[in-house]
N, C-alpha and C positions, 0 to 999 in steps of 0.2 A: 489434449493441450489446447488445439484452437477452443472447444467448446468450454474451458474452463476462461480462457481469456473472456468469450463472448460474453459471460455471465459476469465477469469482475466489473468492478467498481473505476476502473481506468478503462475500458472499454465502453463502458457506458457516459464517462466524461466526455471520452471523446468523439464518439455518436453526435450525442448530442451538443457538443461545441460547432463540427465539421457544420453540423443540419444547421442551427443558428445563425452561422459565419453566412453560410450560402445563401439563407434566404434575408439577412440584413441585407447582403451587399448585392441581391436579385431586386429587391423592392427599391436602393437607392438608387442603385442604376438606369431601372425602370424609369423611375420620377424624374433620373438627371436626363433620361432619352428626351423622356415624354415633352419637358422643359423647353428642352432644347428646339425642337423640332416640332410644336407648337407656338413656342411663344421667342423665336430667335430672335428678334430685333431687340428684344427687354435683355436679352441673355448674353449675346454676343454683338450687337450693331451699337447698342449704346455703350458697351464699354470701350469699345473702340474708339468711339467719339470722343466721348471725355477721355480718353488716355491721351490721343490728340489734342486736345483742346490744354488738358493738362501739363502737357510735353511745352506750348506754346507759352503759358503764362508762366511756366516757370523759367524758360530759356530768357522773359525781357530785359533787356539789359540799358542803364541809365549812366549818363555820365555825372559829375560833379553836381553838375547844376542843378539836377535831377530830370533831364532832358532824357526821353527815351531816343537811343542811338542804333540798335538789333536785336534780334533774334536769333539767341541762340540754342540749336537743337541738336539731340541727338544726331548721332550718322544715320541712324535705321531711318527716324523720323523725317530727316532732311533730304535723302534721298529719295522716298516717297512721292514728295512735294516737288520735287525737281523733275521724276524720271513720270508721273501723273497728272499735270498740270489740269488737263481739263477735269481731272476727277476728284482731286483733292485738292483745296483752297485753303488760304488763312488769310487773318484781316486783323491788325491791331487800330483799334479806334479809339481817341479821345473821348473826352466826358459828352462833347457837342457831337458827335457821332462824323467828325473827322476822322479818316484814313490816314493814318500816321506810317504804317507799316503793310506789306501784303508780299504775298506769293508770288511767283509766273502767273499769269492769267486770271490773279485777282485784284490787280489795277482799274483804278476805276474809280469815279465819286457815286454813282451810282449807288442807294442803300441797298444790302441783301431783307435786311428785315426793316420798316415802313415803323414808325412812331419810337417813344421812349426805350432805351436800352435798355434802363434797369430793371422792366417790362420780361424781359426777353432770359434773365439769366438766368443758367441752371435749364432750359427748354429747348428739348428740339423740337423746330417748327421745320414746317415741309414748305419748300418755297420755289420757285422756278428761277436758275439762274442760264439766260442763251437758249431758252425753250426745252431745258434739262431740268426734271425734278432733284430738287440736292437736299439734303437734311441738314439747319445750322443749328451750333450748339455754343450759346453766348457765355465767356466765364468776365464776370467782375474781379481788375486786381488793381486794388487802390497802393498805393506809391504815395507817402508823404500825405502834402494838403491835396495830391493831382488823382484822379481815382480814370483807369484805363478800361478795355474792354478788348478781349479776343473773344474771336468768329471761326470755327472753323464748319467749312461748308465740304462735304462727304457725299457725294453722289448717292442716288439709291442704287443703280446701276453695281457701284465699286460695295457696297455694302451687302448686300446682297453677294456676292461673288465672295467676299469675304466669308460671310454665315456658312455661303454651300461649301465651300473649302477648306472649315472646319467641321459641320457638322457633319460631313458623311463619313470621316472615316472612325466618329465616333463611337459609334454600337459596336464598331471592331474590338475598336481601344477599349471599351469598358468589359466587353466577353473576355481579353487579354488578361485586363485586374481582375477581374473576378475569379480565373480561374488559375490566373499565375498566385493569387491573394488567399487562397482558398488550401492549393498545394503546398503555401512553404508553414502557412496554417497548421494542416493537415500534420505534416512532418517534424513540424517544432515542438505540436502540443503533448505528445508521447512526453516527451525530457520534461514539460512543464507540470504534467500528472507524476509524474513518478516522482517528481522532486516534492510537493505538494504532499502527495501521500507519502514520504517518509516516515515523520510522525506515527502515523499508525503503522507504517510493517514495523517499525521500531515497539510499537505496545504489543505487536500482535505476536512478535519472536518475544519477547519478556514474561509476556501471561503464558506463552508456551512453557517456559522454561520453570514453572510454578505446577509444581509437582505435592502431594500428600506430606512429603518430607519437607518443602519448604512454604507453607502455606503461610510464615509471616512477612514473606517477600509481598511488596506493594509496585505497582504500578506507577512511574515518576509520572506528575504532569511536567515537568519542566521541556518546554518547547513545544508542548501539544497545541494546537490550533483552538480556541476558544469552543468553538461546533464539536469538539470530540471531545472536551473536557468532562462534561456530565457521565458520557459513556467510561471515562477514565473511572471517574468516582463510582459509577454504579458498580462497578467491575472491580472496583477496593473493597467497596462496603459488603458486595455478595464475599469476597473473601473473607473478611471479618466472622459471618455469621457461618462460613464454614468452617473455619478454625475453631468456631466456639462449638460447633456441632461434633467436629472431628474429635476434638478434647474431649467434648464430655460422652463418647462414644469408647475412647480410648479407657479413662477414666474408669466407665464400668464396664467393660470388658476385664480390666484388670480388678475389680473391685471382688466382681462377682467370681474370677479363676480363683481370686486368693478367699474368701468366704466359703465355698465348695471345696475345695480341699481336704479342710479338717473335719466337716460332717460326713465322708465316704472315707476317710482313713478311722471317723469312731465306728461308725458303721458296719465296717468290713473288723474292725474289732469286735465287737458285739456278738456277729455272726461265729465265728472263731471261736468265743465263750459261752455260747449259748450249745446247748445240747439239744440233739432232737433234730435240729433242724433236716428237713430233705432236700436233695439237691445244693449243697455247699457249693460243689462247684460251681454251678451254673450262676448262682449268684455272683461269688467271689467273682467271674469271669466277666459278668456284666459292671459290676463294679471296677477290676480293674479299667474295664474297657472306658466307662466314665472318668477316671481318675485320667485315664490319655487323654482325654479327650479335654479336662480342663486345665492338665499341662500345656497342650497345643495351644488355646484360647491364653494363657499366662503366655508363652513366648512369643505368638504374634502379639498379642499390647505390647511384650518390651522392645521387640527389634521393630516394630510401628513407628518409634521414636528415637533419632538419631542420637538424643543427646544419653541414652541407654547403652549405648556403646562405650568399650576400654578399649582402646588400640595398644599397641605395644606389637614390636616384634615377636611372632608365632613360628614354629618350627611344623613345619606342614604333616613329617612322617610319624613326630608325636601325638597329631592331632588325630590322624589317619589311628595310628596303634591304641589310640586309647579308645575308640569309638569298635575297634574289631575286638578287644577285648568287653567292652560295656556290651555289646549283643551276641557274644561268645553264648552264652544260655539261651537265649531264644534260635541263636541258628544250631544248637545243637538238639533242641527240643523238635525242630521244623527238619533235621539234618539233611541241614546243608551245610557246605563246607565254605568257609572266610578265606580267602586266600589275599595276599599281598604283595603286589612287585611293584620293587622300586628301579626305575631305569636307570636313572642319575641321582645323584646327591641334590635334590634343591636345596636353594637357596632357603631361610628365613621369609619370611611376606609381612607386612604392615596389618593387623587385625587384631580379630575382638577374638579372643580365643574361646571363648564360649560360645560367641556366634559361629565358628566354624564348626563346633564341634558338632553342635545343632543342624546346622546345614548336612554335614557329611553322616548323621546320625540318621537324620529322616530320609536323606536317598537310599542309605545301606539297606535302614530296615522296613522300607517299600521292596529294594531289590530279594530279600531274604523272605518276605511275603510272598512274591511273585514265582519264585523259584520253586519247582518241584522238589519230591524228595530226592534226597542224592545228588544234588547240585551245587552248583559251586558258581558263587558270589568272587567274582574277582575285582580288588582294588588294585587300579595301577596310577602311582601318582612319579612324576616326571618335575620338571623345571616350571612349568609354567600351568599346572592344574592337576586335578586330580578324576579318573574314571572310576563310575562302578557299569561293571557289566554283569547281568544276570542270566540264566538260562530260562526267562519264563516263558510265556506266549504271544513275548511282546504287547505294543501299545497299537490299534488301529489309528490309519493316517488321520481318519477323522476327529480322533479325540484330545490329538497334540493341542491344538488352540487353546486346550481347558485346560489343559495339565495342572496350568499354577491358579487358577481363578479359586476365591475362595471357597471352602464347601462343595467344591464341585467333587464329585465322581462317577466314574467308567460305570455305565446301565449293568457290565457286565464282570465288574468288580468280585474277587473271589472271597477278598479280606475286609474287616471290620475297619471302620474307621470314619473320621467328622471329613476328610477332603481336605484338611488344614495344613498338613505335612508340608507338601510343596509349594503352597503358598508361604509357609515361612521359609523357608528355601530362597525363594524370590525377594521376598523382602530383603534377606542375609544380605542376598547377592547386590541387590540393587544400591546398600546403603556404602558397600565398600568395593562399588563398581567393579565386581567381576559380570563373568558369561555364565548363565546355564545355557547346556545344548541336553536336545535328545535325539538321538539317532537309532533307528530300527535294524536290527543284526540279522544274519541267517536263522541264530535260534535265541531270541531272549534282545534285551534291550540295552544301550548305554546310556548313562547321566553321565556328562561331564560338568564341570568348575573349572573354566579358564582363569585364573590371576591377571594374565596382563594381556 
C-alpha cells in the first residue's frame, strides 16, 4: 500500500509542492534576514521616521482663519513624545522657518537644520542637537495659500534600540512561518490533490468499466481538466479502432463457422457414398471432430455479442433434462451413467434459453469426457444454480487460471477438442451475470453456475 502510494501521481504532487513551498519560503526569508540585518536603518529606522513624521502632519489642526492652533496625535504617538523628550522631538515651522509649534525639549529658535527647508524635505540628515547625534526628517504640508513644514528629530541612540528590538527576535519569528507555513501546507495539500484529480479517478473507474461487451461506451470529457483532455480523446479514438477490429474479427469468425460447415457435411457425404474407401472411420471421426470444432468457433461469435441474445423466462430443470437427454448417446457410448437431483423446485430465471442450454451442454459433456468407464456424471440443480460433478482425475491447481482462456488446453488432456468449450461458458455466464466456480473433490471435479 505505502509503496503504491509512493509511486502515485498525488504523492508525487505533493513531494514536490512540500520541496518548493520550503525552499521559496527558505530563500525569502533568507533575503528578508539578510535585509534586515545588513542594511536596518533603510528597513526599519526610516520607516519609523516617516511614520512619525507622518503621524505629525497629519494631526495639524487649523482654526477658521486658517491659523495653525495643535497637534494632534495618536495616544501611542503622543505618549512617546511626552514619556522621551530628550530622544524624540517635533517642530512645526512656517514657510520662513519660524517655530510655530514643538514638543517638550524642542523649544527653541534655534534651527535644527541651517539654510532653505524646501531643501530639506523628504531627507534624513544627521545633525547634532545638545552635543547628541539625532536624525531629522523634514515633511512639506502646504494649507491653502500658507505651505508649513514638520521636523521630527529621532536620536540615533533611540533608533538603534528600536532596530535591535525588532530585529532580533526576527530569525525566530520567520523559522516559526516557515515551518508553521510549511505544516498546515503540508496537511491541506492531500484534500487539494485529491480534489484536483477527481476528474481522472472519474475516467479511470469509466475506461474500467469498458469491457469487450461494451466497447461503444465513450469516455465523457465533460469536466475534465483541459491537460487530460487529449488523453480523454486518444483513449476514445484507440476505442473506436478497437471496436472496428473487434467487429471485424467477430464478423469472420462467424463468416468462416458458417462457410465450413456445409463443405464437411458434403464431404462426410461423399465418404458415406463412395466405396472402397479404407479407414471410414477414422475419417468420419476426424471430420466429426472438425464439424465441433466449427460449431464451438459459430457459438462463441454469437454469445461474443450481447445483442444475440433472447431473454425470456427459462425453467432451469427443462434446460438441465433436455441437455441429459441430448448427450444420452455419447454417455452411453463412454458408459457413463447421467444422473439428476433435484433438491428443491426452483424458481424460473430471466435468460436466453439456448445460451444455457449451451453453457450446461459444454460443462456436462467435458464432465462425460473426463469420467472413466462406469462413472457417473451427477447433475444437481437447486434454487439458485446448477452442479455437475464428475468422477475423473480431477483438474491440477495449476491449470484452474486457464480453464476459460480461449484455445487453451490441459498438456495432459485425455480428449479431443479446440479449448473453446469453457470459454463459451464464460462468455454465457458473463453476459447474463452469473458465477462459474470450480472446485476439486475427493475423486473427480465440480462445475458450478450460480444464478444470483
Amino acid at each position: 500500500m505505502f509503496n503504491h502510494w509512493i509511486r502515485s501521481l498525488s504523492a508525487r504532487l505533493w513531494v514536490t509542492s512540500i520541496v518548493a513551498l520550503a525552499i521559496s519560503l527558505t530563500v525569502l526569508a533568507t533575503a528578508a534576514t539578510y535585509a534586515f540585518s545588513h542594511f536596518p536603518q533603510q528597513m526599519l529606522g526610516l520607516h519609523e521616521e516617516m511614520e512619525s513624521a507622518t503621524a505629525i502632519a497629519s494631526g495639524l489642526r487649523f482654526d477658521g482663519t486658517g491659523r495653525l492652533v495643535s497637534v494632534a496625535l495618536p495616544s501611542e504617538k503622543a505618549w512617546l513624545f511626552e514619556v522621551a523628550p530628550t530622544e524624540l522631538k517635533y517642530r512645526v515651522l512656517d514657510e520662513r522657518g519660524n517655530v510655530l509649534l514643538a514638543s517638550n525639549g524642542a523649544e527653541g529658535r534655534e534651527a535644527w537644520i541651517a539654510g532653505d527647508l524646501s531643501g530639506a524635505v523628504g531627507n534624513v540628515q544627521r545633525v547634532e542637537i545638545g552635543a547628541k547625534p539625532f536624525e531629522i526628517l523634514t515633511l512639506r504640508v502646504p494649507h491653502g495659500s500658507a505651505v508649513f513644514y514638520t521636523q521630527t528629530a529621532t536620536s540615533e541612540r533611540f533608533v538603534n534600540a528600536i532596530i535591535d528590538a525588532k530585529i532580533k527576535p526576527m530569525p525566530a519569528i520567520i523559522k516559526t512561518i516557515v515551518l508553521v507555513a510549511t505544516i498546515i501546507f503540508g496537511l491541506s495539500l492531500p484534500f487539494t490533490v485529491h480534489r484536483v484529480l477527481k476528474p481522472l479517478r472519474e475516467a479511470s473507474r469509466a475506461a474500467a468499466r469498458i469491457t469487450p461487451r461494451n466497447l461503444t461506451t465513450r469516455l465523457s470529457t465533460t469536466g475534465i481538466p483541459s491537460e487530460i483532455k487529449p488523453l480523454i480523446h486518444a483513449f476514445n479514438e484507440t476505442l473506436d479502432r478497437l471496436e472496428k477490429g473487434f467487429a471485424v474479427q467477430q464478423q469472420f469468425l462467424a463468416s468462416a463457422a458458417h462457410e465450413l460447415q456445409t463443405p464437411l457435411t458434403l464431404i462426410r457425404g461423399q465418404i458415406e457414398l463412395q466405396p472402397g474407401i479404407d479407414d471410414k472411420d477414422l475419417l468420419f471421426r476426424e471430420i466429426d471432430l472438425m464439424a465441433r470444432q466449427v460449431r464451438q468457433l459459430l457459438h462463441l461469435a454469437e454469445v461474443s455479442e450481447s445483442q444475440n441474445f433472447s431473454f425470456g423466462e427459462v425453467n432451469i430443470v427443462d434446460v438441465v433434462q433436455d441437455v441429459v437427454a441430448y448427450l444420452a448417446r455419447k454417455a452411453d457410448r463412454r458408459e457413463v451413467t447421467l444422473r439428476l437431483e433435484t433438491t428443491v423446485a426452483p424458481s424460473s430465471i430471466w435468460a436466453d434459453r439456448s445460451a444455457l442450454f449451451i453453457l450446461l451442454k459444454n460443462i456436462v459433456e467435458n464432465a462425460i469426457n473426463a469420467s472413466p468407464a462406469h462413472g457417473t456424471v451427477v447433475l444437481i440443480v437447486d434454487a439458485v444454480s446448477v452442479q455437475v460433478q464428475d468422477e475423473g482425475p480431477g483438474i491440477r491447481q495449476e491449470y484452474l487460471p486457464f480453464l476459460f482462456k480461449r484455445f487453451w488446453r490441459a498438456p495432459d488432456a485425455r480428449h479431443e477438442g479446440a479449448g473453446l468449450g469453457l470459454a463459451i461458458c464464460k462468455e454465457i455466464a458473463t453476459a447474463h451475470e452469473w458465477r462459474l466456480t470450480v472446485s476439486s473433490l475427493v475423486s473427480g471435479t465440480r462445475f458450478a453456475v450460480w444464478f444470483s
